[in-house]
Backbone bond lengths (Angstrom), bond angles and torsions (degrees), N, CA, C in turn:
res aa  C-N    CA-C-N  psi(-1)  N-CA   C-N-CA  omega(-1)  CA-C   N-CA-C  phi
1 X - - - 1.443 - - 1.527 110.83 -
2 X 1.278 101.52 -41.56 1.640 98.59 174.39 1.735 142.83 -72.42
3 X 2.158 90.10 -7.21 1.181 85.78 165.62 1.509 117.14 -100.27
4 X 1.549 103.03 8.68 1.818 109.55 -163.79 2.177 90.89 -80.28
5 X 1.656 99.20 -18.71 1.653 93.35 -158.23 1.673 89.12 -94.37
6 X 1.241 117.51 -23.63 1.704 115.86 171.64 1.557 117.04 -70.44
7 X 1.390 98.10 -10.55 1.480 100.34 -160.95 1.792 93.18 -100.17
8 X 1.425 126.39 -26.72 1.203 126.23 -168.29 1.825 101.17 -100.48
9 X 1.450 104.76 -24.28 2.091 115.70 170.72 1.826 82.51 -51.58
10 X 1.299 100.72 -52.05 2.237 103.03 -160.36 1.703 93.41 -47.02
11 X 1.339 100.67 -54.35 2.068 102.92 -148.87 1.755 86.90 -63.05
12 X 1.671 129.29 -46.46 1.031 115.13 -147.47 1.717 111.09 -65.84
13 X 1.455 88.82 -26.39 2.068 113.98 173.97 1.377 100.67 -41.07
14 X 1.280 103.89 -55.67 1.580 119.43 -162.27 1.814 110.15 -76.53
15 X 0.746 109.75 -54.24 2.001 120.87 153.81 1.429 100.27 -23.11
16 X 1.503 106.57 -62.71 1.541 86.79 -156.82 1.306 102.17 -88.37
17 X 1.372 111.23 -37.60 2.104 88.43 171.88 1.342 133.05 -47.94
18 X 0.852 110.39 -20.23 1.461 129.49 -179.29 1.858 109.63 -76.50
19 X 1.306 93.96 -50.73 1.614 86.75 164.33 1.601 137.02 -89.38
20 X 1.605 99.84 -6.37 1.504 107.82 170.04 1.426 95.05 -75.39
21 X 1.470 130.00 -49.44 1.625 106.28 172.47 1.053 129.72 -64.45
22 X 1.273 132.85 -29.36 1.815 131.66 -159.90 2.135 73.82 -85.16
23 X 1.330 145.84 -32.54 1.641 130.16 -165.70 1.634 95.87 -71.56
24 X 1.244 123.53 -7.88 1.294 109.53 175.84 1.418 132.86 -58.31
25 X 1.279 119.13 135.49 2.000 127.48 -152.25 1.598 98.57 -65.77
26 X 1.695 125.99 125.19 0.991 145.72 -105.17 1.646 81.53 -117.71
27 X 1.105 135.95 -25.28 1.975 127.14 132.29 0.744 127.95 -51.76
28 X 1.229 124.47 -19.08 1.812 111.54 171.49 1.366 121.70 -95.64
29 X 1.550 111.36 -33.81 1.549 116.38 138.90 1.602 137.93 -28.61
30 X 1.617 102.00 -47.60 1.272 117.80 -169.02 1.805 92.29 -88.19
31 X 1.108 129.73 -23.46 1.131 111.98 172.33 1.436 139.80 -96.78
32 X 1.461 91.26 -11.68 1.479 113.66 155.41 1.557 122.88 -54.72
33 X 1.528 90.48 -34.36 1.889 110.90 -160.37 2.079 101.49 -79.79
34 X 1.410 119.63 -18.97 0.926 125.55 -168.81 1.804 108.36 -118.72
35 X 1.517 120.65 -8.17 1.291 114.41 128.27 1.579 147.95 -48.24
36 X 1.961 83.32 -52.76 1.461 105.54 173.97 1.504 115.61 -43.10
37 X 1.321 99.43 -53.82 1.554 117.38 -157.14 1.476 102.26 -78.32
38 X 1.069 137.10 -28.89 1.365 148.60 160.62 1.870 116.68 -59.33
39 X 1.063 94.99 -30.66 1.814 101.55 -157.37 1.873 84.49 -99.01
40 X 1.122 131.82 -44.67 1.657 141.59 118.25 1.509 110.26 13.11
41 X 1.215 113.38 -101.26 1.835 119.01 -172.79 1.304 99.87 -49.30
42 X 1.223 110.40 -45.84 1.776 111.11 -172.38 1.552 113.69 -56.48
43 X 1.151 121.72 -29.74 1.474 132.70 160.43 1.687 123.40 -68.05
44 X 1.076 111.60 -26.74 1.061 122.30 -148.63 1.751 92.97 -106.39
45 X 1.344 110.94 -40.46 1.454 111.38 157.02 1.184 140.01 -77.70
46 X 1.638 118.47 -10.57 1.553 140.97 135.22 1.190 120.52 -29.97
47 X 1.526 106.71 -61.34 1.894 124.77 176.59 1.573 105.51 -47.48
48 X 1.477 100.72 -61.27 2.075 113.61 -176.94 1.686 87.69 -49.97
49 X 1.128 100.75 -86.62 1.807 87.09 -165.37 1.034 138.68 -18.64
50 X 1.443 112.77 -51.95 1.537 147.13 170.45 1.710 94.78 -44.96
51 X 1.102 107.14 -63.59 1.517 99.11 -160.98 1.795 126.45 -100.78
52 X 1.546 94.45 2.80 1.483 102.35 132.48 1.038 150.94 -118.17
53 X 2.051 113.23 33.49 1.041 131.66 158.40 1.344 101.93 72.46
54 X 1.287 128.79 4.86 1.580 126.04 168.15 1.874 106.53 -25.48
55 X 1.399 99.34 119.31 1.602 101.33 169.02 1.547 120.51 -48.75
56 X 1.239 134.25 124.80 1.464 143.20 -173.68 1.907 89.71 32.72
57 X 1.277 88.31 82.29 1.744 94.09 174.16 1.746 93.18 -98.35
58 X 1.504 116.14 -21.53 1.591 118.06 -165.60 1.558 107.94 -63.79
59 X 1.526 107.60 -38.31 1.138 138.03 -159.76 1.921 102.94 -41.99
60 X 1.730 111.24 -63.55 1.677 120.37 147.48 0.941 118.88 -16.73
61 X 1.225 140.48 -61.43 1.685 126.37 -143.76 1.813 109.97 -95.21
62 X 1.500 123.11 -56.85 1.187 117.44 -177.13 1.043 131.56 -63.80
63 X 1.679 121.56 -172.16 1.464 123.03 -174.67 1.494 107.29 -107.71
64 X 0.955 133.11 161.72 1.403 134.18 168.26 1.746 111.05 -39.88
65 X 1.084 118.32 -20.65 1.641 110.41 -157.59 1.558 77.13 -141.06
66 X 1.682 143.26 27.82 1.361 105.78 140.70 1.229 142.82 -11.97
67 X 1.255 122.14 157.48 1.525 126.25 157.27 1.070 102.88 -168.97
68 X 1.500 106.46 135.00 2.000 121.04 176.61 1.930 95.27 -120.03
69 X 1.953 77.00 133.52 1.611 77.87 -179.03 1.906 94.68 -116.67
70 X 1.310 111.44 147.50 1.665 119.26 -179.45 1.269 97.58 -132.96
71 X 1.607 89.47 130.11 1.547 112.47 179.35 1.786 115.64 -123.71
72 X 1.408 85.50 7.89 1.782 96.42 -161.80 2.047 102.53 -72.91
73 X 1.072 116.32 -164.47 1.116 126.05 160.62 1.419 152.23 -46.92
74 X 2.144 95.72 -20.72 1.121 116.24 166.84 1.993 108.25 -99.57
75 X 1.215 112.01 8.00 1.505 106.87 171.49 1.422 109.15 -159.47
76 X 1.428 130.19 54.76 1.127 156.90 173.02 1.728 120.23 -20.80
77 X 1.699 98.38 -28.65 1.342 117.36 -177.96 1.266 97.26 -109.00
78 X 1.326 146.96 7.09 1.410 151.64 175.79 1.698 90.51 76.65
79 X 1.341 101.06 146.32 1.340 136.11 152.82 1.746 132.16 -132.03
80 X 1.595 96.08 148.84 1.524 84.30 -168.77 2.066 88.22 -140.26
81 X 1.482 78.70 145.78 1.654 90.96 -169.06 1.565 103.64 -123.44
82 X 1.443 123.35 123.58 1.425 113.73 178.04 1.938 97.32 -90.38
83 X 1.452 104.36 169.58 1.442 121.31 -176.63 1.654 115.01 -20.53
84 X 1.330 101.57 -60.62 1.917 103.76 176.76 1.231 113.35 -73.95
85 X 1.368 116.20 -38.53 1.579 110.67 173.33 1.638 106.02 -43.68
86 X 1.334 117.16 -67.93 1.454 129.78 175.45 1.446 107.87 -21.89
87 X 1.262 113.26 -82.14 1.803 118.17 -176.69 1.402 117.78 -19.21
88 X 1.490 109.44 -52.67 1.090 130.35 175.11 1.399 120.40 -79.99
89 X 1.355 127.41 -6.74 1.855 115.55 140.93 1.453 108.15 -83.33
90 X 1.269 128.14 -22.69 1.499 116.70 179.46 1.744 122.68 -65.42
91 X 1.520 98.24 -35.75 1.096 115.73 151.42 1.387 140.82 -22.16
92 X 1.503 96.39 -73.87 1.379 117.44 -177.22 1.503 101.86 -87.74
93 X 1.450 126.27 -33.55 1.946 119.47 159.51 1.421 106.78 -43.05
94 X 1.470 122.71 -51.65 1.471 110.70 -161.96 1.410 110.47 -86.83
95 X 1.689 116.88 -19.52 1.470 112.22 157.11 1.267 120.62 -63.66
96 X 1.070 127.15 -35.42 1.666 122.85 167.15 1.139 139.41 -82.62
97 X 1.945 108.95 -14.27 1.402 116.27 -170.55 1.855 83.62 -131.77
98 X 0.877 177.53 43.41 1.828 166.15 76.56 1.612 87.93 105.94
99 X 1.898 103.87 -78.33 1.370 121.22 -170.31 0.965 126.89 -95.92
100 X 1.198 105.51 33.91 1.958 110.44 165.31 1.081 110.09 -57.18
101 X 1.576 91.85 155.00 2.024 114.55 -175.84 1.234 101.16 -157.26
102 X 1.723 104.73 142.91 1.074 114.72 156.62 1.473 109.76 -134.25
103 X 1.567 109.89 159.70 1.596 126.67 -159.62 1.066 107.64 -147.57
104 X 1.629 120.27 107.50 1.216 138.39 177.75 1.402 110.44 -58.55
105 X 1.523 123.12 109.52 1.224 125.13 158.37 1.368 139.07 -47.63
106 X 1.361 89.52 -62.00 1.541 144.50 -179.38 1.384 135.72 -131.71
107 X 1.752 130.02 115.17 1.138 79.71 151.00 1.993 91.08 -154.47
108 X 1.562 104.88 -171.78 1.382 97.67 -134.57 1.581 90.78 -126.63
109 X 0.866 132.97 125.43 2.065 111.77 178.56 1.645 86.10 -120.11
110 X 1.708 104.98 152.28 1.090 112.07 151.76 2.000 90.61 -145.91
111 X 1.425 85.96 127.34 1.651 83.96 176.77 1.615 128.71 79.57
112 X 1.402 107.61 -122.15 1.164 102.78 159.03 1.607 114.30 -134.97
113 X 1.386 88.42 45.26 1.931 102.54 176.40 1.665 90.43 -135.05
114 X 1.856 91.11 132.16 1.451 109.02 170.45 1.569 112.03 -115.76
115 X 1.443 115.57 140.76 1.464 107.55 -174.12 1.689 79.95 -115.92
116 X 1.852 107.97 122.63 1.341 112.79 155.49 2.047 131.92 -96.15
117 X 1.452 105.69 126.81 1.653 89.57 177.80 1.528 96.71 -117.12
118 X 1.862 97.78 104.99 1.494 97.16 172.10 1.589 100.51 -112.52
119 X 1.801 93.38 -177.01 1.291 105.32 178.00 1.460 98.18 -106.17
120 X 1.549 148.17 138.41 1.252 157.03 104.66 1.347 120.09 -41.55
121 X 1.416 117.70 131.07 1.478 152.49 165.48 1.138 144.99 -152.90
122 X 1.225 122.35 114.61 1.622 132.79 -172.33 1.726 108.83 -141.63
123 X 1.474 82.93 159.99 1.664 93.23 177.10 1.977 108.94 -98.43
124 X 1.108 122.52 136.69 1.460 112.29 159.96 1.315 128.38 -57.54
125 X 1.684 136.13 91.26 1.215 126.71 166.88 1.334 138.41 -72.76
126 X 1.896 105.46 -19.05 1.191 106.82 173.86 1.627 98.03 -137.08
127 X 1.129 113.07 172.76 1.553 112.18 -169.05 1.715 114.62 -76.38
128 X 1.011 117.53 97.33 1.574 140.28 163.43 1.959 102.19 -76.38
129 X 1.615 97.04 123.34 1.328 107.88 -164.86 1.865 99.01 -70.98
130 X 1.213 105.43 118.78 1.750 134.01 168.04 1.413 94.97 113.29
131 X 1.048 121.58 25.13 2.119 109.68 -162.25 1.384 108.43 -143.32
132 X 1.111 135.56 70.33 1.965 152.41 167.12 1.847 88.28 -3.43
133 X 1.353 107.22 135.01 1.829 90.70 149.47 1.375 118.78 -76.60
134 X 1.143 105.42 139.85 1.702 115.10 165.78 1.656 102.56 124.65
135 X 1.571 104.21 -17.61 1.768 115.55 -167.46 2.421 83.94 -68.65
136 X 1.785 79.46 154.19 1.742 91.33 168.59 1.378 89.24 -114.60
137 X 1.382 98.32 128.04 1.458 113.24 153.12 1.651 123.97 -99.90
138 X 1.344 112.96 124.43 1.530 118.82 -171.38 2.094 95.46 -115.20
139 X 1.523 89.56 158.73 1.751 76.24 148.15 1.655 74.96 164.25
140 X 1.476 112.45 159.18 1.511 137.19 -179.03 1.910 107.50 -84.23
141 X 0.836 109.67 138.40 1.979 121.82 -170.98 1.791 94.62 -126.86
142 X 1.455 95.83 130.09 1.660 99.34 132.58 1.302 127.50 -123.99
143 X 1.190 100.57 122.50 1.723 112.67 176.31 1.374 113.63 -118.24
144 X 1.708 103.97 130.90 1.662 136.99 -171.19 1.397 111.25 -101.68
145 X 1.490 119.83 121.76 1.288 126.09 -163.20 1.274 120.97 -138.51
146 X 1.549 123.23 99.89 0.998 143.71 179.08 1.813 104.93 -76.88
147 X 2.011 106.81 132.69 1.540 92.12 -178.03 1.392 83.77 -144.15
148 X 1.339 112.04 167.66 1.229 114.23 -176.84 2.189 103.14 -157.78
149 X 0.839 82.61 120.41 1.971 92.47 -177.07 1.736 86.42 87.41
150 X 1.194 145.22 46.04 1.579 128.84 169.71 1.673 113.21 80.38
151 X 1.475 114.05 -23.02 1.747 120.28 156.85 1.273 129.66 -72.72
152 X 1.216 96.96 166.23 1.796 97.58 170.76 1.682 96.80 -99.63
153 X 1.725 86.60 144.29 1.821 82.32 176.12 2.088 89.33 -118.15
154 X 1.469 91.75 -29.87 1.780 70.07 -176.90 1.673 105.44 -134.93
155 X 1.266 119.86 146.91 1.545 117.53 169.24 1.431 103.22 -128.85
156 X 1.290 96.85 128.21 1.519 110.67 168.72 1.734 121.28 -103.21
157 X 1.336 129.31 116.13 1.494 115.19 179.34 1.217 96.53 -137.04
């Protein structure tokens, strides 16, 4: 019984946060809502580029002082790449992957932070160490996106 009344103390926690945000003054909402939606297309025209290989299509979107930090599987100890560093993994992605894609699942804005859940896919054209050429590599990403003036200044995946 006592964890059914800890368990309903949790939901009521959750009730009210939920309504201390939705009481928020209905301009600051609305201006949130027209960041969002902006910081939004700007992603969403990242993806198009991305996946028609537009030459330095990356070149558009960031800020002068980007930085992408990777924590995924390919940099286990985290890595962090400023703007030119970047160019130069896109580089070497599209030398190794031709037909990469990515496909927005999801994605989520609050502010001027976007949380993306896409799908990644490419074929191996040249030999990437553990990966045969010709193998497709797929796998699901989330990437977190801080922007500031309509750019990205930071991505975290």
């Amino acid at each position: 019984m006592r964890q059914f009344f800890s368990f309903v103390a949790a939901g009521l926690h959750v009730f009210v946060a939920v309504v201390v945000v939705l009481a928020q003054p209905v301009a600051v909402r609305a201006e949130h809502s027209a960041l969002e939606a902006s910081n939004a297309a700007a992603f969403r025209a990242f993806e198009k580029g991305y996946n028609e290989q537009d030459e330095r299509w990356f070149e558009d979107y960031p800020n002068e002082d980007y930085v992408w930090e990777g924590y995924g599987v390919w940099a286990p100890q985290g890595r962090h790449l400023a703007y030119q560093e970047m160019l130069g993994m896109i580089d070497d992605e599209a030398r190794h992957f031709p037909d990469r894609r990515m496909t927005i699942k999801r994605l989520l804005a609050d502010g001027d932070r976007l949380a993306v859940d896409y799908e990644w896919t490419g074929t191996a054209a040249v030999g990437v160490p553990g990966v045969d050429v010709g193998t497709v590599m797929r796998w699901r990403n989330l990437l977190f996106l801080t922007f500031r003036d309509g750019k990205m200044s930071l991505a975290t995946e």
